[in-house]
PyMOL Python script that loads the backbone (N, CA, C, O; Angstrom):
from pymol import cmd

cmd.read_pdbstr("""\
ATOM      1  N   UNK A   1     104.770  44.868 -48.491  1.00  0.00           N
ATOM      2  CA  UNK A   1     104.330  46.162 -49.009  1.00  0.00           C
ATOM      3  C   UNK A   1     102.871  46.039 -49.465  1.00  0.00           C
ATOM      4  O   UNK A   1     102.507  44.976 -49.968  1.00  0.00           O
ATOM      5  N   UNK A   2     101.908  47.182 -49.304  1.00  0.00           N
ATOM      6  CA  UNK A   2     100.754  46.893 -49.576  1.00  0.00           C
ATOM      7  C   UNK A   2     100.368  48.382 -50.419  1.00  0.00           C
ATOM      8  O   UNK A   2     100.618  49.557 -50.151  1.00  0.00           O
ATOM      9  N   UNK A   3      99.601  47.686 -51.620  1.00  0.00           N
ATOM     10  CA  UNK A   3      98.922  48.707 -52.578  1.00  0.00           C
ATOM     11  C   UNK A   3      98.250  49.946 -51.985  1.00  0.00           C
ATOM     12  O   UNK A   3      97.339  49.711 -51.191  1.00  0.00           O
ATOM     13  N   UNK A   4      98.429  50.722 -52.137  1.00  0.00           N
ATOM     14  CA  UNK A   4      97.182  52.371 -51.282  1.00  0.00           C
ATOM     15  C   UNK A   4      96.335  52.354 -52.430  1.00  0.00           C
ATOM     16  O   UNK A   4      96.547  52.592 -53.619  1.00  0.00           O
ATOM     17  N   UNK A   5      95.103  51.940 -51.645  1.00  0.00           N
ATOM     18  CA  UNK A   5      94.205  53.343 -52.923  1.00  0.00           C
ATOM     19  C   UNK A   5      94.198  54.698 -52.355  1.00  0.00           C
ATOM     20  O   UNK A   5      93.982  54.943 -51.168  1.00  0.00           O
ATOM     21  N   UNK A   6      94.399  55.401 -53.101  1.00  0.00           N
ATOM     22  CA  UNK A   6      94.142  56.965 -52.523  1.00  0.00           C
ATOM     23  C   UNK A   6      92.637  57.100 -52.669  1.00  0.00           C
ATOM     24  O   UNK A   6      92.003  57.333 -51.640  1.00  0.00           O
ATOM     25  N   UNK A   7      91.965  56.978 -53.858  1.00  0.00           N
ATOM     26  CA  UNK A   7      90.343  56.860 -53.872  1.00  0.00           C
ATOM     27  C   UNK A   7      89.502  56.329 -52.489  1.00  0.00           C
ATOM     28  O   UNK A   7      88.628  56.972 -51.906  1.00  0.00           O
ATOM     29  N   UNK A   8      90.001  54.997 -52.131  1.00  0.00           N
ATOM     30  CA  UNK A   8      89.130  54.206 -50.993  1.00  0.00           C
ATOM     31  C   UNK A   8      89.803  55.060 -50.203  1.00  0.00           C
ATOM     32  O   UNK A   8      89.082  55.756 -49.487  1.00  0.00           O
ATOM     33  N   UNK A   9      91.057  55.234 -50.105  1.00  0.00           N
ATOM     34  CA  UNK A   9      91.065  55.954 -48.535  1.00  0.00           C
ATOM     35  C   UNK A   9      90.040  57.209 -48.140  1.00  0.00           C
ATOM     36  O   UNK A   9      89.256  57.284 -47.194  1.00  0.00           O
ATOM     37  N   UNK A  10      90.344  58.234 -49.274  1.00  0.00           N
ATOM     38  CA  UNK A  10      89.594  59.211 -49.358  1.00  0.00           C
ATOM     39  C   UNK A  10      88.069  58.868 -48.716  1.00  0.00           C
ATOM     40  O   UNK A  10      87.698  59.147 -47.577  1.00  0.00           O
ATOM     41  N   UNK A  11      87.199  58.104 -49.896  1.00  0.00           N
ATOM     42  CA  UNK A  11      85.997  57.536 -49.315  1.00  0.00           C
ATOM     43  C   UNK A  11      85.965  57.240 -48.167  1.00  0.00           C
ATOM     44  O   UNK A  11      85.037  57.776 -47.561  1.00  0.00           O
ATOM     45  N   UNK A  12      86.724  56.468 -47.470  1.00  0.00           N
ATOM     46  CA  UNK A  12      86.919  55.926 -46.046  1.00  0.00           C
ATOM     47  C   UNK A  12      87.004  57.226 -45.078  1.00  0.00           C
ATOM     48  O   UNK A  12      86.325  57.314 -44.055  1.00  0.00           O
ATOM     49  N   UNK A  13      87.942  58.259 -45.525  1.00  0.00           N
ATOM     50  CA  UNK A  13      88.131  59.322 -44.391  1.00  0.00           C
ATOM     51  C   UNK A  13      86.971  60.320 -44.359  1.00  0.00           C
ATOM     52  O   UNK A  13      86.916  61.208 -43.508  1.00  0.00           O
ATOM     53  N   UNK A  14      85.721  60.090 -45.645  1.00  0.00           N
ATOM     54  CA  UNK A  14      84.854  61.591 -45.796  1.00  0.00           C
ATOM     55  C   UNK A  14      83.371  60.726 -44.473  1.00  0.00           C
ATOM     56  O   UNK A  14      82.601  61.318 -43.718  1.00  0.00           O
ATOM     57  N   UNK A  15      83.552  59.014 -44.753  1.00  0.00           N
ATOM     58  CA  UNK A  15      82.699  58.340 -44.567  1.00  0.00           C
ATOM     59  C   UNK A  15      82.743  58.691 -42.485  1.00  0.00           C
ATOM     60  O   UNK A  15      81.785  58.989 -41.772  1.00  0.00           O
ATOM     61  N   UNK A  16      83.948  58.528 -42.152  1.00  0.00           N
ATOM     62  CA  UNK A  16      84.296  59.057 -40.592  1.00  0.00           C
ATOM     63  C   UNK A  16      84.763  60.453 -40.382  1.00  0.00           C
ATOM     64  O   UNK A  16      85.584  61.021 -39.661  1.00  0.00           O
ATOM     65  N   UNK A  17      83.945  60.762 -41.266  1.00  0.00           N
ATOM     66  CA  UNK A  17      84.002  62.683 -40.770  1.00  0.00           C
ATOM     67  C   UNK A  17      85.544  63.478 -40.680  1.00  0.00           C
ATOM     68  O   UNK A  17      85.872  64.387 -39.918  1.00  0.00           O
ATOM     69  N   UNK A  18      86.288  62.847 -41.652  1.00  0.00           N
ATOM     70  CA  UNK A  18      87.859  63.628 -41.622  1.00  0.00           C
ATOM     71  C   UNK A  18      87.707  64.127 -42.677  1.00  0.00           C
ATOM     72  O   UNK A  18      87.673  63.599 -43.788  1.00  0.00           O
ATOM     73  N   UNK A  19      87.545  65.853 -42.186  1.00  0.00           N
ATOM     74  CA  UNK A  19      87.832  67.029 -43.093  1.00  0.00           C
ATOM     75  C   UNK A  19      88.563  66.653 -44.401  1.00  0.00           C
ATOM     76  O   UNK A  19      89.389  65.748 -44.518  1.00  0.00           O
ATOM     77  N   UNK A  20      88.212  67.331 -45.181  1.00  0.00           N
ATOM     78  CA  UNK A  20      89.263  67.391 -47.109  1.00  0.00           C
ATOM     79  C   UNK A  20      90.566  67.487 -46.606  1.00  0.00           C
ATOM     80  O   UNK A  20      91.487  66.708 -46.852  1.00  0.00           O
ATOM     81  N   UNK A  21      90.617  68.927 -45.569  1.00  0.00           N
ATOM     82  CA  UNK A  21      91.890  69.531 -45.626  1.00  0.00           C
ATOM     83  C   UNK A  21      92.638  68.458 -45.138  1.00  0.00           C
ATOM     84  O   UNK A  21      93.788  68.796 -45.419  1.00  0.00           O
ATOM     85  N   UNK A  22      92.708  67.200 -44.491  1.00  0.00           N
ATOM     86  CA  UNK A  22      93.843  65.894 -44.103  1.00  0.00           C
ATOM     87  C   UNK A  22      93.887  65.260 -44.700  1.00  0.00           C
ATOM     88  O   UNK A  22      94.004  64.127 -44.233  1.00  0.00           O
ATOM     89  N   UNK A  23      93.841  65.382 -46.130  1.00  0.00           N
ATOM     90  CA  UNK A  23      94.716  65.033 -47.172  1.00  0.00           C
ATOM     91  C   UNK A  23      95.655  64.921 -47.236  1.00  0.00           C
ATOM     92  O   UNK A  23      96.332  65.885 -47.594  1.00  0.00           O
ATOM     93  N   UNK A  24      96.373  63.470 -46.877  1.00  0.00           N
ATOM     94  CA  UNK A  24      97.745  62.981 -46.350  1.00  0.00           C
ATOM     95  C   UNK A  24      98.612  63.381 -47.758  1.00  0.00           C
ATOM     96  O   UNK A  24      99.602  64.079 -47.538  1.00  0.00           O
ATOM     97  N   UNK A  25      98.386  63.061 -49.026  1.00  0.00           N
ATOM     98  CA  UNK A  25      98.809  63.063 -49.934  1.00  0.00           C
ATOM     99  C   UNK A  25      99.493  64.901 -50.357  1.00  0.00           C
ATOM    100  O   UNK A  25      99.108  65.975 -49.894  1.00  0.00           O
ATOM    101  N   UNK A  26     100.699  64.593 -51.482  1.00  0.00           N
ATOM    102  CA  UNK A  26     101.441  65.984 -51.419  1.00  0.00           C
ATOM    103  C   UNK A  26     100.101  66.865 -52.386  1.00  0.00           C
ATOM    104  O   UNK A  26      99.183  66.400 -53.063  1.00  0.00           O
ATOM    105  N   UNK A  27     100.467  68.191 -52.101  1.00  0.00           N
ATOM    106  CA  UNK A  27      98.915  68.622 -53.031  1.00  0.00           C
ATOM    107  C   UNK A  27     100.160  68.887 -54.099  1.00  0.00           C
ATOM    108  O   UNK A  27     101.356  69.157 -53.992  1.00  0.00           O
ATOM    109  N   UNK A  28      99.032  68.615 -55.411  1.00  0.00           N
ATOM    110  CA  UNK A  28      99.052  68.649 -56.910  1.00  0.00           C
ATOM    111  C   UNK A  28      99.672  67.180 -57.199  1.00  0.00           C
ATOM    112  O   UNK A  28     100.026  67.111 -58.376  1.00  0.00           O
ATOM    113  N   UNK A  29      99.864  66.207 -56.611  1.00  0.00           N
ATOM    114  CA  UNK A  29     100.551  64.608 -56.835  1.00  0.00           C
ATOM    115  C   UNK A  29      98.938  64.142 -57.580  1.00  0.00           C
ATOM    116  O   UNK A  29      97.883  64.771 -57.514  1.00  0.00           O
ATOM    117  N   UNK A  30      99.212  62.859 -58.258  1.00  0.00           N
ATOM    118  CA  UNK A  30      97.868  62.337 -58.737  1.00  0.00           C
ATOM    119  C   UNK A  30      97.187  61.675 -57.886  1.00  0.00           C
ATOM    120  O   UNK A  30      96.024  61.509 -58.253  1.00  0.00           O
ATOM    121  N   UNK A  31      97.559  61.029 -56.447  1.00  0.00           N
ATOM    122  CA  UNK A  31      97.422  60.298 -55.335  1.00  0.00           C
ATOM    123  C   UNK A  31      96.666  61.463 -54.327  1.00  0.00           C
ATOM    124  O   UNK A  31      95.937  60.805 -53.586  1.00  0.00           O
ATOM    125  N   UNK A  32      96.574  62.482 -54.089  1.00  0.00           N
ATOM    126  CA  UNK A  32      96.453  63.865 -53.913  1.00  0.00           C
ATOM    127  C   UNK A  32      94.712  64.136 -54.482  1.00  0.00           C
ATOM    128  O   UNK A  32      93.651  64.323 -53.885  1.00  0.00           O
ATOM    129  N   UNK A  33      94.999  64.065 -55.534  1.00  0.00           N
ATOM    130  CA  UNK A  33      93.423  64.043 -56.634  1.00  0.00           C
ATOM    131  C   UNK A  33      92.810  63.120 -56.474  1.00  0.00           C
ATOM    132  O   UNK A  33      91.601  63.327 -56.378  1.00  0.00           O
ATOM    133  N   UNK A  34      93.097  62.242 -56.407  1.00  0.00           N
ATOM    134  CA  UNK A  34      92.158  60.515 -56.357  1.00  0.00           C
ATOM    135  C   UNK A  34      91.738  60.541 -54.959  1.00  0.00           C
ATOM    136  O   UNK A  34      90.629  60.045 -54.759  1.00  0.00           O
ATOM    137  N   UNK A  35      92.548  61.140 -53.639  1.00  0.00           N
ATOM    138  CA  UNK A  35      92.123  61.313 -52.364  1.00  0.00           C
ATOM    139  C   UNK A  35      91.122  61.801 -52.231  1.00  0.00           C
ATOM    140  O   UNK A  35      90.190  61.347 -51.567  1.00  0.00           O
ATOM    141  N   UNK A  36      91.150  63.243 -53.099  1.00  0.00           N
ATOM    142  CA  UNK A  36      90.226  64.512 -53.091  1.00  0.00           C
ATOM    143  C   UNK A  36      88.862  63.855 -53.740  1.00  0.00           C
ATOM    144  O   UNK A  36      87.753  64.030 -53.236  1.00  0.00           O
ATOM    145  N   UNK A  37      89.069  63.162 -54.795  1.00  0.00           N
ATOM    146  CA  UNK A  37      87.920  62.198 -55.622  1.00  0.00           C
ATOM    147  C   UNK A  37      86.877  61.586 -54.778  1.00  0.00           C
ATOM    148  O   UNK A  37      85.696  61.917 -54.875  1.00  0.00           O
ATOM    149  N   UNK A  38      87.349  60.604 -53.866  1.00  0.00           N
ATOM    150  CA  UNK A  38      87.202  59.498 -53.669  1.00  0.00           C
ATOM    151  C   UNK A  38      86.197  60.441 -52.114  1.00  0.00           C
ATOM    152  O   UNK A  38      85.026  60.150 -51.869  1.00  0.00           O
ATOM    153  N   UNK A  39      87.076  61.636 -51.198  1.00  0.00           N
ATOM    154  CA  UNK A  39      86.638  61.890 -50.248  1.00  0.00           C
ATOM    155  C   UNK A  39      85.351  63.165 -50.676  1.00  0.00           C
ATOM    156  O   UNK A  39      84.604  63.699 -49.856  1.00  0.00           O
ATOM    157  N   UNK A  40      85.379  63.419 -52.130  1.00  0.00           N
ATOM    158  CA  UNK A  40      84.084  64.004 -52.490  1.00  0.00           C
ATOM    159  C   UNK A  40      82.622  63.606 -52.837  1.00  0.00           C
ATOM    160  O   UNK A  40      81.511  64.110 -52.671  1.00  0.00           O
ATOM    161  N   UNK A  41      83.268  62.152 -53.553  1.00  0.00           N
ATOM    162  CA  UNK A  41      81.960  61.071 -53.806  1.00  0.00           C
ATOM    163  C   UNK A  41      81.723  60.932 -52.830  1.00  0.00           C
ATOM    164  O   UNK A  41      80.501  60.911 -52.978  1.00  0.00           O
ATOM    165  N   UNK A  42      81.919  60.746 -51.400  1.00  0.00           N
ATOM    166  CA  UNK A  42      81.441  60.119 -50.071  1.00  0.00           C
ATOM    167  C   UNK A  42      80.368  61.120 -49.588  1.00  0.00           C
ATOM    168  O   UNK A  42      79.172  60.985 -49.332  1.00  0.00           O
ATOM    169  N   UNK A  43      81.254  62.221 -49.552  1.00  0.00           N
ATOM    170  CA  UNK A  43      80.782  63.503 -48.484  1.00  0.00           C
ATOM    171  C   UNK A  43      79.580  64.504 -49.674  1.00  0.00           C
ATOM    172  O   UNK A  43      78.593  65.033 -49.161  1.00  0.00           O
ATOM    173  N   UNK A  44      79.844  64.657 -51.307  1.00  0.00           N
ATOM    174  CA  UNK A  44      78.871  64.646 -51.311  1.00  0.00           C
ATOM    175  C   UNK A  44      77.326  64.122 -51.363  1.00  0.00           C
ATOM    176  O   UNK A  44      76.260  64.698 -51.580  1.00  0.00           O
ATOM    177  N   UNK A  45      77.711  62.660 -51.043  1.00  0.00           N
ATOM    178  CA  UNK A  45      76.833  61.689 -51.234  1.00  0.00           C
ATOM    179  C   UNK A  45      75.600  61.905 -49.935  1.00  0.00           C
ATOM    180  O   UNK A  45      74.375  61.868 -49.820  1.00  0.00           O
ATOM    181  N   UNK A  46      76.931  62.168 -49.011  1.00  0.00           N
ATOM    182  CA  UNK A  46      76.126  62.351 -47.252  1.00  0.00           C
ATOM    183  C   UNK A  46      75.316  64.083 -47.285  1.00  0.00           C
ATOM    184  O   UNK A  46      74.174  64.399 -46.954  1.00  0.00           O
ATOM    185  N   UNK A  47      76.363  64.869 -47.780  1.00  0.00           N
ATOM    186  CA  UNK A  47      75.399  66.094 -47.734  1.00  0.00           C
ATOM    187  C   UNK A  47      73.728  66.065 -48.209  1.00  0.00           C
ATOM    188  O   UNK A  47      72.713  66.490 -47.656  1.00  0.00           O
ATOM    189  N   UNK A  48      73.999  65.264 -49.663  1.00  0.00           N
ATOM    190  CA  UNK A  48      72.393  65.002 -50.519  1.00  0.00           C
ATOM    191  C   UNK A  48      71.609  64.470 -48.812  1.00  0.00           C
ATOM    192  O   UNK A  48      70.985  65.034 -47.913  1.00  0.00           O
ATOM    193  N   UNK A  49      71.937  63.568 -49.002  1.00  0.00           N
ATOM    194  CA  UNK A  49      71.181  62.789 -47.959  1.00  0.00           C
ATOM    195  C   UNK A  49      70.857  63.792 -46.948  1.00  0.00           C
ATOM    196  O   UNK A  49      69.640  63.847 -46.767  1.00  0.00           O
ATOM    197  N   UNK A  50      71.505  64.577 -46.252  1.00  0.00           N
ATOM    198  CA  UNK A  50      71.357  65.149 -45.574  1.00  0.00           C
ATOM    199  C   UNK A  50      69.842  66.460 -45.757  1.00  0.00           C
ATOM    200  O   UNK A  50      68.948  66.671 -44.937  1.00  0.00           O
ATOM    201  N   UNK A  51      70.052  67.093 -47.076  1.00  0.00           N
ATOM    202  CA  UNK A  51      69.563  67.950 -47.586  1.00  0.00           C
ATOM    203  C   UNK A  51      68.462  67.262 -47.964  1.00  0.00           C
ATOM    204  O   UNK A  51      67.540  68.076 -47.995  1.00  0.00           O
ATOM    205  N   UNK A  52      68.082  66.198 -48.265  1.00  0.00           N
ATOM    206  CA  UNK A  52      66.967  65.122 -48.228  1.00  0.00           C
ATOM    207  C   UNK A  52      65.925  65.230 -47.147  1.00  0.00           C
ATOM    208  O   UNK A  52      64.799  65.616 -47.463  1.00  0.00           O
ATOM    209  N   UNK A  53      66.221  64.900 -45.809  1.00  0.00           N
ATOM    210  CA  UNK A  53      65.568  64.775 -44.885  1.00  0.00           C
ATOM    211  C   UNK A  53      65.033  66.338 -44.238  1.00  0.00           C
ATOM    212  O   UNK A  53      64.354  66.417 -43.215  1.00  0.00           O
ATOM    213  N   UNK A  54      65.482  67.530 -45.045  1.00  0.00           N
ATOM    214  CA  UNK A  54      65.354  69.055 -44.664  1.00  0.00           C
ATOM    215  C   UNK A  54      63.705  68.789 -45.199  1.00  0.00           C
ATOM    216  O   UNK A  54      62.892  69.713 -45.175  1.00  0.00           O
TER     217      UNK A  54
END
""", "prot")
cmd.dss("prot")
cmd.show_as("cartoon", "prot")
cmd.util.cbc("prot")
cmd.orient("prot")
């Protein structure tokens, strides 16, 4: 059996361009939130950047 982060996954799925909405996790679970966390630090990290080079 192996530990999930829901956080790293999140990060991991915003980092290869998988939409919020595939959020494997049930919505309102705390695993759910930490997904949503983890895939917002990424993606808004990339938008800045993005909005950077404008």
């Amino acid at each position: 059996m192996t530990d999930r982060d829901p956080f790293a996954e999140g990060e991991r799925a915003a980092s290869e361009n998988i939409p919020a909405e595939a959020n494997p996790y049930q919505d309102g679970s705390d695993e759910h939130a930490l997904w949503a966390a983890g895939h917002e630090k990424v993606a808004g990290a990339i938008k800045a950047r993005k909005s950077e080079r404008s």
